[in-house]
PDB file of N, H, CA, C and O in Angstrom:
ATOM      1  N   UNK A   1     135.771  72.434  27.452  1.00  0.00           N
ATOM      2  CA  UNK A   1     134.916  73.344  28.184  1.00  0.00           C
ATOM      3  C   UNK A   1     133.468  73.115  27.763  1.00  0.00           C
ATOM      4  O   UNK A   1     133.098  72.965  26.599  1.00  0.00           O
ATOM      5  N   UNK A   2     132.780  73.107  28.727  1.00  0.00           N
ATOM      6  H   UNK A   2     133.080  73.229  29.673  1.00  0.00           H
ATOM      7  CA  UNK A   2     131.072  72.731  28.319  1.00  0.00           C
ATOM      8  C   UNK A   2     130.258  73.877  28.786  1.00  0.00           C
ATOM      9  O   UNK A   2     130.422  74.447  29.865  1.00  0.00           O
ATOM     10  N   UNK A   3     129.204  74.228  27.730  1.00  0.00           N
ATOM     11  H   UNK A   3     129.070  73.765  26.854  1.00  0.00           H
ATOM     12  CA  UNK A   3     128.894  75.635  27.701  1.00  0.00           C
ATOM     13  C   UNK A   3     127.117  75.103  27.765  1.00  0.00           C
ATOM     14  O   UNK A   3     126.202  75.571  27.087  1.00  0.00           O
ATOM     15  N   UNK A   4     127.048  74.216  28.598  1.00  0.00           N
ATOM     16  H   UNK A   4     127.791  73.836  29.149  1.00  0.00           H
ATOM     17  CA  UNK A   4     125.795  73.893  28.803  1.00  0.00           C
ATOM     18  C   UNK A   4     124.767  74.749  29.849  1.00  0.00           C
ATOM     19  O   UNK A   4     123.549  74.769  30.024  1.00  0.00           O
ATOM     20  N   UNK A   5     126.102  75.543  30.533  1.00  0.00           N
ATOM     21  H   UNK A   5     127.092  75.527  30.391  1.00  0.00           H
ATOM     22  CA  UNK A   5     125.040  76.426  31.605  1.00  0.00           C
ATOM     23  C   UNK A   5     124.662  77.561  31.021  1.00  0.00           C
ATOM     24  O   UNK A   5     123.837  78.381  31.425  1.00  0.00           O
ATOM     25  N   UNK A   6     125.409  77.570  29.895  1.00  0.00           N
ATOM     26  H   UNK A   6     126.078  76.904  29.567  1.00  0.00           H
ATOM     27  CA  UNK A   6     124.814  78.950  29.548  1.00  0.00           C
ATOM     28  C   UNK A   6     123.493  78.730  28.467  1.00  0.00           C
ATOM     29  O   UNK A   6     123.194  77.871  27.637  1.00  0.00           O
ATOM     30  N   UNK A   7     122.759  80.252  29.054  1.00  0.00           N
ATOM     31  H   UNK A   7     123.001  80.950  29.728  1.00  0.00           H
ATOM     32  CA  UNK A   7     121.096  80.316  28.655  1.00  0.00           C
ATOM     33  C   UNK A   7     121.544  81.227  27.556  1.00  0.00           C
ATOM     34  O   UNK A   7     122.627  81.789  27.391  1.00  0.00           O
ATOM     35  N   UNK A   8     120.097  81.239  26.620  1.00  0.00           N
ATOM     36  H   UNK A   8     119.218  80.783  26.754  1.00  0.00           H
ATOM     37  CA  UNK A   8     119.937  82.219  25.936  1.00  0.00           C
ATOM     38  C   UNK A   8     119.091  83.403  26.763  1.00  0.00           C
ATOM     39  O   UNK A   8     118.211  83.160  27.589  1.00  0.00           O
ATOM     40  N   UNK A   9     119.564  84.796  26.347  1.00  0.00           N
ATOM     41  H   UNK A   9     120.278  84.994  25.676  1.00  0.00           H
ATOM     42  CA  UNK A   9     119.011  85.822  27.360  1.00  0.00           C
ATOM     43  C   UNK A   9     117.252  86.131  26.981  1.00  0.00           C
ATOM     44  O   UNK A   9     116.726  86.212  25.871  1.00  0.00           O
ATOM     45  N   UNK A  10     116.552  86.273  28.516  1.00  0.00           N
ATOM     46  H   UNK A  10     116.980  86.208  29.417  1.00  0.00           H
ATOM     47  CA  UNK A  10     115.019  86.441  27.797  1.00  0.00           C
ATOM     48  C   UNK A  10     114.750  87.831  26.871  1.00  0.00           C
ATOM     49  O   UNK A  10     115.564  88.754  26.839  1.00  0.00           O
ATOM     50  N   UNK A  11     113.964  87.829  26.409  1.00  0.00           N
ATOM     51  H   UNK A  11     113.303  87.079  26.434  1.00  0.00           H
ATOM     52  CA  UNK A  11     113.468  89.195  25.638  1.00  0.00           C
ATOM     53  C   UNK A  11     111.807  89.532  26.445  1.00  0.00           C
ATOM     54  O   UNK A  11     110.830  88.783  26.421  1.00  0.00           O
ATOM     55  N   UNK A  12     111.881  90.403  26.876  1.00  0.00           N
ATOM     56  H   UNK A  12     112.674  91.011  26.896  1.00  0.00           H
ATOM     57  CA  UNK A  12     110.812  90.826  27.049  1.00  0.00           C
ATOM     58  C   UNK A  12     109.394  90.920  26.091  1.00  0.00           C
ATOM     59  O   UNK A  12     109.553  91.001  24.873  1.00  0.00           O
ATOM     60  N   UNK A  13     108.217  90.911  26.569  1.00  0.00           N
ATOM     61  H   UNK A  13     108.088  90.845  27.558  1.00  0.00           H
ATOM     62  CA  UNK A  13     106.998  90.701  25.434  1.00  0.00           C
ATOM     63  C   UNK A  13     106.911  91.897  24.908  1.00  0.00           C
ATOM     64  O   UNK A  13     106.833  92.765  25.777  1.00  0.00           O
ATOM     65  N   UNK A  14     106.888  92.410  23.504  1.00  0.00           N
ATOM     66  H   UNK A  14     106.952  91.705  22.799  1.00  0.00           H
ATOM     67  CA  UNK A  14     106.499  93.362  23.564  1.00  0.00           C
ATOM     68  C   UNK A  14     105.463  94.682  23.749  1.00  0.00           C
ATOM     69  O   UNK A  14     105.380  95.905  23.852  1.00  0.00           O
ATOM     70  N   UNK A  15     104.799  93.492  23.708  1.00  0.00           N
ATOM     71  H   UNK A  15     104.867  92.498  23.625  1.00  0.00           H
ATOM     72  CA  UNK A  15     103.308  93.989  24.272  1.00  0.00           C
ATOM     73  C   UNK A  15     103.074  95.225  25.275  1.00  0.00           C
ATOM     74  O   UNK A  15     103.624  95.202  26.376  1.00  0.00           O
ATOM     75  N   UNK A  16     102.236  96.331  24.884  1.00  0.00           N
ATOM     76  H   UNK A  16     101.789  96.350  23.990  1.00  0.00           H
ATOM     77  CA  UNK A  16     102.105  97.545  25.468  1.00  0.00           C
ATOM     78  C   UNK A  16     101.164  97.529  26.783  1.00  0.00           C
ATOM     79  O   UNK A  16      99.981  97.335  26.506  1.00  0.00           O
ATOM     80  N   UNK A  17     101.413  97.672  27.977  1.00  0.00           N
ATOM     81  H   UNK A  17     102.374  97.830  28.201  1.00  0.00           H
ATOM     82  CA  UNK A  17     100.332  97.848  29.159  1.00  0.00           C
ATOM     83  C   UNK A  17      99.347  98.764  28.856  1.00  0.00           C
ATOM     84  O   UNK A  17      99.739  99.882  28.521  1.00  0.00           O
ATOM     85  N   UNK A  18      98.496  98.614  28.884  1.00  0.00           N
ATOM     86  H   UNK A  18      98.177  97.706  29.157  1.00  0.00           H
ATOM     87  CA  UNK A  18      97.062  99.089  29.162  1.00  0.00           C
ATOM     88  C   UNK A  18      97.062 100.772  30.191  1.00  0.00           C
ATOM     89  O   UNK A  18      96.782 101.946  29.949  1.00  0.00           O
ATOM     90  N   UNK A  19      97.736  99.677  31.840  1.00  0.00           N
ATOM     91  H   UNK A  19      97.964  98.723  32.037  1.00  0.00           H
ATOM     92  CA  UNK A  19      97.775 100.457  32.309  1.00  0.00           C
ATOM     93  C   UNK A  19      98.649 102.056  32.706  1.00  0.00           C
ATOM     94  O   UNK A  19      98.415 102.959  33.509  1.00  0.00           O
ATOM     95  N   UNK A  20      99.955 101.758  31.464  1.00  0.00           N
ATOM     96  H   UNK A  20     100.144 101.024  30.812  1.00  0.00           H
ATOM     97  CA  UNK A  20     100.767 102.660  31.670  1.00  0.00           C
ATOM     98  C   UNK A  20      99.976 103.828  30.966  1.00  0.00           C
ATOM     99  O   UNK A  20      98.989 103.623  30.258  1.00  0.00           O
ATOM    100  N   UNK A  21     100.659 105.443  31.305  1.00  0.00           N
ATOM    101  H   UNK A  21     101.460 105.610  31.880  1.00  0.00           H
ATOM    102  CA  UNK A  21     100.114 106.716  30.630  1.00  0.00           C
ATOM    103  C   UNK A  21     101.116 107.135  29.691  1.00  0.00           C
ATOM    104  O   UNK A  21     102.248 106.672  29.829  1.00  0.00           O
ATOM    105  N   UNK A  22     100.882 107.919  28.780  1.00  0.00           N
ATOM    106  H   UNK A  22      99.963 108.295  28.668  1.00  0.00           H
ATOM    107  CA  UNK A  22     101.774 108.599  27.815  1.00  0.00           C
ATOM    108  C   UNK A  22     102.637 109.692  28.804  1.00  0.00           C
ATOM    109  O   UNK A  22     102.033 109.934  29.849  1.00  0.00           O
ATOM    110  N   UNK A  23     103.408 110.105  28.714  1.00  0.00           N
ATOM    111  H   UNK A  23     103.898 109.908  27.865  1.00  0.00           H
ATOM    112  CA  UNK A  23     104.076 111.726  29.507  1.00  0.00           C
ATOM    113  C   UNK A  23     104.588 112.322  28.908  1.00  0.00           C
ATOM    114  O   UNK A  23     105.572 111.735  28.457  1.00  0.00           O
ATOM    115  N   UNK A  24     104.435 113.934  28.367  1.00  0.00           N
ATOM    116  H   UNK A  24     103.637 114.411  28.734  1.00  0.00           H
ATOM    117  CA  UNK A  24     105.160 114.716  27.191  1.00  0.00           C
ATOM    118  C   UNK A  24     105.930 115.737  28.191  1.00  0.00           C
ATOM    119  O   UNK A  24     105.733 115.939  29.389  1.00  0.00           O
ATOM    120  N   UNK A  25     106.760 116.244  27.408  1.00  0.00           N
ATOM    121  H   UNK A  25     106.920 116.080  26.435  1.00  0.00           H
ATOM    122  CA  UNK A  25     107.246 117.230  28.251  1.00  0.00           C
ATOM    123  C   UNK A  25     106.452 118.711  28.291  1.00  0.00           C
ATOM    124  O   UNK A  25     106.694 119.252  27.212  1.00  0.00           O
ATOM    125  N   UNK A  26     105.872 119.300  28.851  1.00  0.00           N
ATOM    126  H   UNK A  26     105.675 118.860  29.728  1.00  0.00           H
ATOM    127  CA  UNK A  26     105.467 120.776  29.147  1.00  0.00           C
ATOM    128  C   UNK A  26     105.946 121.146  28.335  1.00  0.00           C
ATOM    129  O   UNK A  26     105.195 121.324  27.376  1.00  0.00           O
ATOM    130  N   UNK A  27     107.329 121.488  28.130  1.00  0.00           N
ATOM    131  H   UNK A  27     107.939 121.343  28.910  1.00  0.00           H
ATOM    132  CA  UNK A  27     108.134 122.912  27.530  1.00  0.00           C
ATOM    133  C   UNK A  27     107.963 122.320  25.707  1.00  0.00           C
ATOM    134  O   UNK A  27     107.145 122.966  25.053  1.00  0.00           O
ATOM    135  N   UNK A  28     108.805 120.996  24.852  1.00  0.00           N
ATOM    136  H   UNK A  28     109.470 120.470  25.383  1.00  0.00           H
ATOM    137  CA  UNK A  28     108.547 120.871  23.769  1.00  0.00           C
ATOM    138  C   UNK A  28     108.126 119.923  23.455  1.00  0.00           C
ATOM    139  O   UNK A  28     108.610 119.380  22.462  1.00  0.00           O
ATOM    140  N   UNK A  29     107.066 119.324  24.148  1.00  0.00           N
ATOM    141  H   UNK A  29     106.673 119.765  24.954  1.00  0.00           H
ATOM    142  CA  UNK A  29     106.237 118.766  23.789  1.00  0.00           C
ATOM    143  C   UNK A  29     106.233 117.446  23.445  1.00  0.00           C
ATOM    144  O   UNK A  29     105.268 116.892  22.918  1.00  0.00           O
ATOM    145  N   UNK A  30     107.571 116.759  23.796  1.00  0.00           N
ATOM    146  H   UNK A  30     108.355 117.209  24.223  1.00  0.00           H
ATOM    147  CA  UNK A  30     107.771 115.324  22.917  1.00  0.00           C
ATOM    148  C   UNK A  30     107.653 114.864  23.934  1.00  0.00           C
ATOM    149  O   UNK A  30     107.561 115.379  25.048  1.00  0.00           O
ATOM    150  N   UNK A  31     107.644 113.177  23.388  1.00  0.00           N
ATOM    151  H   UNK A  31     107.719 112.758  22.483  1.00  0.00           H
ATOM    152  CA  UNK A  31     107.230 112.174  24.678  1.00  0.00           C
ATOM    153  C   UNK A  31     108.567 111.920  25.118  1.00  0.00           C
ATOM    154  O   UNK A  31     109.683 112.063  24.619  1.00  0.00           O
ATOM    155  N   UNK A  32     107.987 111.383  26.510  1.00  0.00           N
ATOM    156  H   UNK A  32     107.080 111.267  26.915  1.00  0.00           H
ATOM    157  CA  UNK A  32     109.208 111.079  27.487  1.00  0.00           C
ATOM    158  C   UNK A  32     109.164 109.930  27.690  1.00  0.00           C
ATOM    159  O   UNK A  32     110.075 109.194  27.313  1.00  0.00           O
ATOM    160  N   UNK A  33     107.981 109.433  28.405  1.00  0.00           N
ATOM    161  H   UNK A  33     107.241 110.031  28.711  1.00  0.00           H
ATOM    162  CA  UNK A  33     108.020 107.787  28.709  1.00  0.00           C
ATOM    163  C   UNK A  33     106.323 107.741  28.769  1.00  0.00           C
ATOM    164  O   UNK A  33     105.440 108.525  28.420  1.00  0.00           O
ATOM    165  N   UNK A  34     106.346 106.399  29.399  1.00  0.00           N
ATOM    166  H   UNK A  34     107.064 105.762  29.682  1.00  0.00           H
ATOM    167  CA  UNK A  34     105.159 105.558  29.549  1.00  0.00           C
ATOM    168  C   UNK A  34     105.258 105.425  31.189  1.00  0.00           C
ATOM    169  O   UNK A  34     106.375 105.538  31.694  1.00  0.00           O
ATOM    170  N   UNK A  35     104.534 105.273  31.722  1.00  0.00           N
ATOM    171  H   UNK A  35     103.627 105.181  31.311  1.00  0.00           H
ATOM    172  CA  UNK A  35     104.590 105.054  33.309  1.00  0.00           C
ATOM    173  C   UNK A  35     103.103 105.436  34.087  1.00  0.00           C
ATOM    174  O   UNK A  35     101.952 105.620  33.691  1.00  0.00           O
ATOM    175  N   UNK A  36     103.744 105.446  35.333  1.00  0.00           N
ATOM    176  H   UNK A  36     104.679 105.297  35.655  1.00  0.00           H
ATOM    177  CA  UNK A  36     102.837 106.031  36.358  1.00  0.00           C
ATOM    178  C   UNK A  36     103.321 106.875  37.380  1.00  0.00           C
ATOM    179  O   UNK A  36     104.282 106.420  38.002  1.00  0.00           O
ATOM    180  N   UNK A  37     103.022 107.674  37.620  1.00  0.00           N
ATOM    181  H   UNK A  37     102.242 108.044  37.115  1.00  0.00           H
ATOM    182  CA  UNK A  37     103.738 108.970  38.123  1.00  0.00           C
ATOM    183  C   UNK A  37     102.825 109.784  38.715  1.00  0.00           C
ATOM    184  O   UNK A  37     101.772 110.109  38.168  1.00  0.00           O
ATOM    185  N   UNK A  38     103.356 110.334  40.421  1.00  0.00           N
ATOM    186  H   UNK A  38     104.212 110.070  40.866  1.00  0.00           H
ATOM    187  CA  UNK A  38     102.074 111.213  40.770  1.00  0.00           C
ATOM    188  C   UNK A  38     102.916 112.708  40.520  1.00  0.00           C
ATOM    189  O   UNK A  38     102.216 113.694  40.290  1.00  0.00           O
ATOM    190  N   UNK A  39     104.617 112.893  40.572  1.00  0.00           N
ATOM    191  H   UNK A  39     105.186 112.092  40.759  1.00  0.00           H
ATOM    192  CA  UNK A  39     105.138 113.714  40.561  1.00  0.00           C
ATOM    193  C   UNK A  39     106.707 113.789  40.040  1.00  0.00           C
ATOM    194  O   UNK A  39     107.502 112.994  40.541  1.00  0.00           O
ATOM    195  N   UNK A  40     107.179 114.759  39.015  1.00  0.00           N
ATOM    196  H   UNK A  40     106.533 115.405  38.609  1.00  0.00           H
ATOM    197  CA  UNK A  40     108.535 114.373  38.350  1.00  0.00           C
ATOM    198  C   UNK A  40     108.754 115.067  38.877  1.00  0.00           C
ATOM    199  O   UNK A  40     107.944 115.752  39.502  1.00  0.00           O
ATOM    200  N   UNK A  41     110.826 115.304  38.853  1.00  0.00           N
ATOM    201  H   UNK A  41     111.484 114.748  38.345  1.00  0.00           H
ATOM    202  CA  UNK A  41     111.660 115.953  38.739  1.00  0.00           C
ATOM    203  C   UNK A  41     112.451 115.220  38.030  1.00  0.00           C
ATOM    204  O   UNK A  41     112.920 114.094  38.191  1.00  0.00           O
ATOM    205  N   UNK A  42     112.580 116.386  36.829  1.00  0.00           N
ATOM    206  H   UNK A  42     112.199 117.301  36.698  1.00  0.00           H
ATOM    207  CA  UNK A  42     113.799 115.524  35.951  1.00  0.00           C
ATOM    208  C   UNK A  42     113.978 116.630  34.855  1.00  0.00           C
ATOM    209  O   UNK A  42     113.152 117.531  34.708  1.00  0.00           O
ATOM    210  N   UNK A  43     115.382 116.473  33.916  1.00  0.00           N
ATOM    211  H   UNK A  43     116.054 115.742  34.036  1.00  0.00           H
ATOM    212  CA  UNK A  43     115.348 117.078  32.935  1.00  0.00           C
ATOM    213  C   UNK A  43     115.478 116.467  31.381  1.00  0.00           C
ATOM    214  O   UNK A  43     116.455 115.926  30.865  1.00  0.00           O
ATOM    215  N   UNK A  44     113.852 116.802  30.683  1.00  0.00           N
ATOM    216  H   UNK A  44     113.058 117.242  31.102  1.00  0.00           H
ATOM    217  CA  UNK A  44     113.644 116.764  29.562  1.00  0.00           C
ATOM    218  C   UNK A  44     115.264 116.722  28.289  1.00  0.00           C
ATOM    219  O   UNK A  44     116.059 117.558  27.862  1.00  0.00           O
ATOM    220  N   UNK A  45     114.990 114.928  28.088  1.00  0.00           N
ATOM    221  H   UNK A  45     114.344 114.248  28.435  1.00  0.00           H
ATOM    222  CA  UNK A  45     116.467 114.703  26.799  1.00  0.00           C
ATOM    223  C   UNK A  45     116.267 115.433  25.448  1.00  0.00           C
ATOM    224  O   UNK A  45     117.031 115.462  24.483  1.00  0.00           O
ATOM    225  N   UNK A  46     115.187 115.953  25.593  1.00  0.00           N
ATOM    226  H   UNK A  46     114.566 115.930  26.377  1.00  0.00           H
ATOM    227  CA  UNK A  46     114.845 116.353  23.664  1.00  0.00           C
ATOM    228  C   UNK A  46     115.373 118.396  24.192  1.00  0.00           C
ATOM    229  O   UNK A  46     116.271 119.049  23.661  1.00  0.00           O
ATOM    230  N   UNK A  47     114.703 118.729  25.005  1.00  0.00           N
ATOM    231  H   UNK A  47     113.974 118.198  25.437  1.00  0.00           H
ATOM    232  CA  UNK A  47     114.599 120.511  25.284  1.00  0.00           C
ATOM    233  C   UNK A  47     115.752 120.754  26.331  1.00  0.00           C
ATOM    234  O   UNK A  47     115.937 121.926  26.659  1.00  0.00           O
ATOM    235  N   UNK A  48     116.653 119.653  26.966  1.00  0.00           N
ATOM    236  H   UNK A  48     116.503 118.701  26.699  1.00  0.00           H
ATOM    237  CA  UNK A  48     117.190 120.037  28.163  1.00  0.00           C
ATOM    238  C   UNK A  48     116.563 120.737  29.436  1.00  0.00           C
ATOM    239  O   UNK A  48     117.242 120.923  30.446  1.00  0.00           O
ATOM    240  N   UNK A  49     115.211 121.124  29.339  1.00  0.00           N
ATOM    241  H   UNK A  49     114.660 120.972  28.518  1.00  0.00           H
ATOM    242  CA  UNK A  49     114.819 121.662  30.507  1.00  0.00           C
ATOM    243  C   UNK A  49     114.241 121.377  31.639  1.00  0.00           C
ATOM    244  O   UNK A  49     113.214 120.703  31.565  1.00  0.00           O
ATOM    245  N   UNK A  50     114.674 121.754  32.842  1.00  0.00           N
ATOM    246  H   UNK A  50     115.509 122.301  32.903  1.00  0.00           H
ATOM    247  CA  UNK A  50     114.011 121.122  33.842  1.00  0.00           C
ATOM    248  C   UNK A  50     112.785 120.991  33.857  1.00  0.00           C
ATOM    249  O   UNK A  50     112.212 121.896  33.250  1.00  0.00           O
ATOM    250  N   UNK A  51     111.803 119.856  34.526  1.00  0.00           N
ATOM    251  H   UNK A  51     112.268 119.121  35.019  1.00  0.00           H
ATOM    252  CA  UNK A  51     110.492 119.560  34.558  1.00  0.00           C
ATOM    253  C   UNK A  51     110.357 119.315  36.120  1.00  0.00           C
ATOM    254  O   UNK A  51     110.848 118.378  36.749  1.00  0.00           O
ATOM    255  N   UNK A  52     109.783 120.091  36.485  1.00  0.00           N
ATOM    256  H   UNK A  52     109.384 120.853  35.974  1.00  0.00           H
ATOM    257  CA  UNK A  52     108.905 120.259  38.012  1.00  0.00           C
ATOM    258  C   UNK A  52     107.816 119.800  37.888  1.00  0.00           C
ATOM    259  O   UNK A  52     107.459 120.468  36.918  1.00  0.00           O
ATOM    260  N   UNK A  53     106.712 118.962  38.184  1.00  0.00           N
ATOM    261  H   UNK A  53     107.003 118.419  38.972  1.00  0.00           H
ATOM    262  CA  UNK A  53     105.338 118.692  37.393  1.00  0.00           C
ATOM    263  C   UNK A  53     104.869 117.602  38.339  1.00  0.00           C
ATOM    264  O   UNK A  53     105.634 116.846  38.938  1.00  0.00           O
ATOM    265  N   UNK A  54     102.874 117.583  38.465  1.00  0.00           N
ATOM    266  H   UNK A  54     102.254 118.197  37.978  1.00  0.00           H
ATOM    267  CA  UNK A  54     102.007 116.842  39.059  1.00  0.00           C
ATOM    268  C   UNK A  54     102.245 115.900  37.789  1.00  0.00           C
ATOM    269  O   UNK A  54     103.063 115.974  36.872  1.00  0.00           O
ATOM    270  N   UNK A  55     101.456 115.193  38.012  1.00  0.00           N
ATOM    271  H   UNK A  55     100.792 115.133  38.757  1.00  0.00           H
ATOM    272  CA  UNK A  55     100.228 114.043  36.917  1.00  0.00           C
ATOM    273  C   UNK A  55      99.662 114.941  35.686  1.00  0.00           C
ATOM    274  O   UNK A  55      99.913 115.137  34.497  1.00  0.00           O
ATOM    275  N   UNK A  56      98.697 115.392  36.739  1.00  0.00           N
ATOM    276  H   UNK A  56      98.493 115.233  37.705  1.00  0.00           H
ATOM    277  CA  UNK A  56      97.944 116.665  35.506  1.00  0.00           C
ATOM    278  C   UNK A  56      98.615 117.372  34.478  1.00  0.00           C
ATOM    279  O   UNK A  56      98.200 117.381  33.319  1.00  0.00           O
ATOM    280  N   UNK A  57      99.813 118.066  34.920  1.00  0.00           N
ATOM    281  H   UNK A  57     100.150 118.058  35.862  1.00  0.00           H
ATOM    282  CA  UNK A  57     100.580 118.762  33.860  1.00  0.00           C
ATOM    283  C   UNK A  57     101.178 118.151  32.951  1.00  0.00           C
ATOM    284  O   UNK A  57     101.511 118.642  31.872  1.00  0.00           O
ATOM    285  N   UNK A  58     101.397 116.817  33.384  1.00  0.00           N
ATOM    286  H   UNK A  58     101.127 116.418  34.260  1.00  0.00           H
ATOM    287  CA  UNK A  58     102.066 115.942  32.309  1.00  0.00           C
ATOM    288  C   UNK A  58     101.623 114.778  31.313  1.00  0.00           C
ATOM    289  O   UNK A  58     101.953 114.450  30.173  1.00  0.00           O
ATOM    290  N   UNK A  59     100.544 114.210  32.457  1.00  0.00           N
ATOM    291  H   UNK A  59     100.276 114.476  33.383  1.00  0.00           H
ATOM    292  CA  UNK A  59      99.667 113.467  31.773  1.00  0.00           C
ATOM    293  C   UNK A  59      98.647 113.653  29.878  1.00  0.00           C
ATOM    294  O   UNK A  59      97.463 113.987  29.824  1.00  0.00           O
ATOM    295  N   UNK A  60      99.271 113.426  28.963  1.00  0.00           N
ATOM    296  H   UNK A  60     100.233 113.155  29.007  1.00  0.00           H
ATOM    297  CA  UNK A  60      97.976 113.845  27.742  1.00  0.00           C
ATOM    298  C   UNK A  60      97.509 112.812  27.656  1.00  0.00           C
ATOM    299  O   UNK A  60      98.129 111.748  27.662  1.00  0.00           O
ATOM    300  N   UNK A  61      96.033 112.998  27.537  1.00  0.00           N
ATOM    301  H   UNK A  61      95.529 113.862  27.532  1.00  0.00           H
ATOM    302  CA  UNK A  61      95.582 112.094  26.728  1.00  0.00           C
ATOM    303  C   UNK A  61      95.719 112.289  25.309  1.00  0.00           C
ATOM    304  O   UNK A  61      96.359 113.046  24.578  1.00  0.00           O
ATOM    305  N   UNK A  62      94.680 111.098  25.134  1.00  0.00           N
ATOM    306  H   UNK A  62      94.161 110.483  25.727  1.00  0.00           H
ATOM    307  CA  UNK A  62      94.911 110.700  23.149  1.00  0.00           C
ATOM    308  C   UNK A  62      94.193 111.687  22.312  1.00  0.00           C
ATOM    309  O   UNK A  62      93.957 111.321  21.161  1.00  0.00           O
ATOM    310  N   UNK A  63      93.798 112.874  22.667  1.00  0.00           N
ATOM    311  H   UNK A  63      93.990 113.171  23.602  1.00  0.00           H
ATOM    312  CA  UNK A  63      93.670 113.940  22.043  1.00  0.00           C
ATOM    313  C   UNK A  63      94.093 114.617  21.431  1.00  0.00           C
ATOM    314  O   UNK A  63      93.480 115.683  21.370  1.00  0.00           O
ATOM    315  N   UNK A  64      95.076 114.529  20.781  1.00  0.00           N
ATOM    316  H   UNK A  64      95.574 113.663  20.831  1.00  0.00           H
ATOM    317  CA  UNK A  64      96.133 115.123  19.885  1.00  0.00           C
ATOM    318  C   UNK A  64      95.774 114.775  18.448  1.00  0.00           C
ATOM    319  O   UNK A  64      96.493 115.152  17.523  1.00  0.00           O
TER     320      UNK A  64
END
């Protein structure tokens, strides 16, 4: 058997985008992801609680 077709799998760069934003959750406060987003629905893995939310409400900057 010849195992010549098989690749090694890529790894992504790790390198951080520029253009992605931080997103915390409203209710406790921990981060959620990195992205771009004009509007969620989803529920927060750290508080379980639902998140209804613009940009604005979710968006922090590096002010912390």
């Amino acid at each position: 058997m010849n195992n010549s077709n098989v690749t090694e799998p890529m790894i992504p760069p790790m390198e951080s985008n520029p253009d992605l934003k931080d997103y915390h959750c409203p209710h406790c406060d921990k981060f959620l992801f990195k992205g771009n987003v004009q509007r969620l629905n989803m529920v927060c893995h750290h508080c379980q609680k639902l998140i209804t939310a613009d940009e604005d409400e979710l968006f922090q900057r590096d002010s912390r």
